[in-house]
N, C-alpha and C positions, 0 to 999 in steps of 0.2 A: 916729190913723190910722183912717177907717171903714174894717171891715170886715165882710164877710158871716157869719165866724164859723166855724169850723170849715172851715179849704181848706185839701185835703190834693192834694202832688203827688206821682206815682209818676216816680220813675226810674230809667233802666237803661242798662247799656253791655255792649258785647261786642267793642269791637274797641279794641284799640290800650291804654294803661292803663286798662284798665278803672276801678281804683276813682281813679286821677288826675281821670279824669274822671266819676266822681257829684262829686267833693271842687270840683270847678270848677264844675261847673253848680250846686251849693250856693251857692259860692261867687257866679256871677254872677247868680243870683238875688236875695243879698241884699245886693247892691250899688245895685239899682235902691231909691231912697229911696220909692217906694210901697208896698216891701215888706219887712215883715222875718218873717223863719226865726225860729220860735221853738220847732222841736222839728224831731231827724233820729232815724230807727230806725235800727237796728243795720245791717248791710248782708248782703245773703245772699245765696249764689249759685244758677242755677237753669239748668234745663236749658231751652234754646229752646221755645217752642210753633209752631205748624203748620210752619213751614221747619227741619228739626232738623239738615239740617245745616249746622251752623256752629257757635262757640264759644258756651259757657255763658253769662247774664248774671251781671252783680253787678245788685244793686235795691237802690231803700231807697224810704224816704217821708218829705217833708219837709209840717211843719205852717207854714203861715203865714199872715199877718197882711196885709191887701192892701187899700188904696185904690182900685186897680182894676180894673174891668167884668170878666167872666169872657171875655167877648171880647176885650177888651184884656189876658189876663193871654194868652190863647192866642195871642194877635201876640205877646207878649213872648217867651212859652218858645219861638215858631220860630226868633226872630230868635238865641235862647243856642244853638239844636239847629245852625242854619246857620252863627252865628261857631263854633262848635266843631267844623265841619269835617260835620256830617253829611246825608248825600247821600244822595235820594230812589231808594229801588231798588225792590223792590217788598217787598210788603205781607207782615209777618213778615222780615224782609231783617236783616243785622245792620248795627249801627250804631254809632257812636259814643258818641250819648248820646242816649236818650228820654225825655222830659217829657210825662207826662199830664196833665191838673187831673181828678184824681179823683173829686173831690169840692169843691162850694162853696156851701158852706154850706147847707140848706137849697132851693137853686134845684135847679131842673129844669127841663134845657132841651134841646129836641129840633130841633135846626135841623141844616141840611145839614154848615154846618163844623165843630161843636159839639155834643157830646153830654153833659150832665150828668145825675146823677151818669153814671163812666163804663160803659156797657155791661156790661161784660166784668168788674167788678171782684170783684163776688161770682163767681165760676167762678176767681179768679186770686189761691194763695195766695200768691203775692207781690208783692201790693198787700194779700191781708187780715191775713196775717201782719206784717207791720211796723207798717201801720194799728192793727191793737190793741194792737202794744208803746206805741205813740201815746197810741190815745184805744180804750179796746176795749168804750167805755161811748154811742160816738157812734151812732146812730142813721139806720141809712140810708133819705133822704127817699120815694121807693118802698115798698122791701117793709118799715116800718116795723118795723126788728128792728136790734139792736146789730149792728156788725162782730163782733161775739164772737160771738156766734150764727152769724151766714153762716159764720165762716169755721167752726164746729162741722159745718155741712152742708157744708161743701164740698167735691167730689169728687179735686179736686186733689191727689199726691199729692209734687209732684217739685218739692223745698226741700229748702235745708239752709244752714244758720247758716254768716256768713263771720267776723264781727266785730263790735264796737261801731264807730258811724261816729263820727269825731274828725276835726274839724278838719285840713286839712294845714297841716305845719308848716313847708313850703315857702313 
């Protein structure tokens, strides 16, 4: 399988089973045969950011392996955020399930639909915390520092550990 090397996805749910659903979009992720999941962090829950009110997320981050384009990887995860029922509200809104591509590999790309690495990830320790349970030696292509370092600066203070993520056994 080519792959870019290092692509990390962020995900999160806040409505409805939450951790059923990181467990499914894991799930439909590595179904698709251009891709395979070859590492899930633990899963931690976290207080909403700008709309706070509404329920908690659960997050994690899956490591994968991917054939391809990073524009084609972000058609894929709409098309798993839309079959799993998730509907556009507004910005910070809760949801069912969110798919970032975090990170891929080395690119940088700043286009209207697409932003790699993502924006926000150093400012958000649940993307850098699971991330270095990950890889906490990966090096991000910008501000040329480990995730272990950012997330040592990061302002961030509102995480706390859910569980290791396993497989459902559904």
């Amino acid at each position: 399988m080519n792959n870019a090397g290092n692509v990390y996805l962020s995900l999160g749910s806040n409505e409805g089973d939450r951790l059923f659903n990181l467990y499914r979009a894991v799930e439909l992720i590595n179904a698709n045969r251009k891709i395979r999941v070859t590492a899930t962090s633990s899963i931690y829950e976290t207080e909403p950011v700008g709309y706070i009110e509404q329920a908690w997320f659960l997050n994690a981050v899956a490591e994968i392996e991917s054939s391809l384009n990073p524009f084609e990887m972000l058609r894929f995860v709409k098309k798993i955020e839309e079959r799993m029922g998730r509907e556009q509200t507004f910005r910070w809104g809760p949801r069912v399930i969110d798919i970032d591509i975090v990170v891929y590999g080395s690119e940088i790309i700043n286009d209207p639909s697409l932003t790699i690495p993502h924006p926000e990830m150093q400012r958000r320790k649940f993307v850098l915390i699971p991330l270095c349970e990950i890889n906490p030696h990966f090096i991000h292509p910008i501000f040329n520092q480990t995730v272990n370092r950012l997330l040592k600066q990061c302002p961030d203070d509102q995480i706390a550990w859910y569980a290791p993520f396993q497989q459902n056994e559904n």
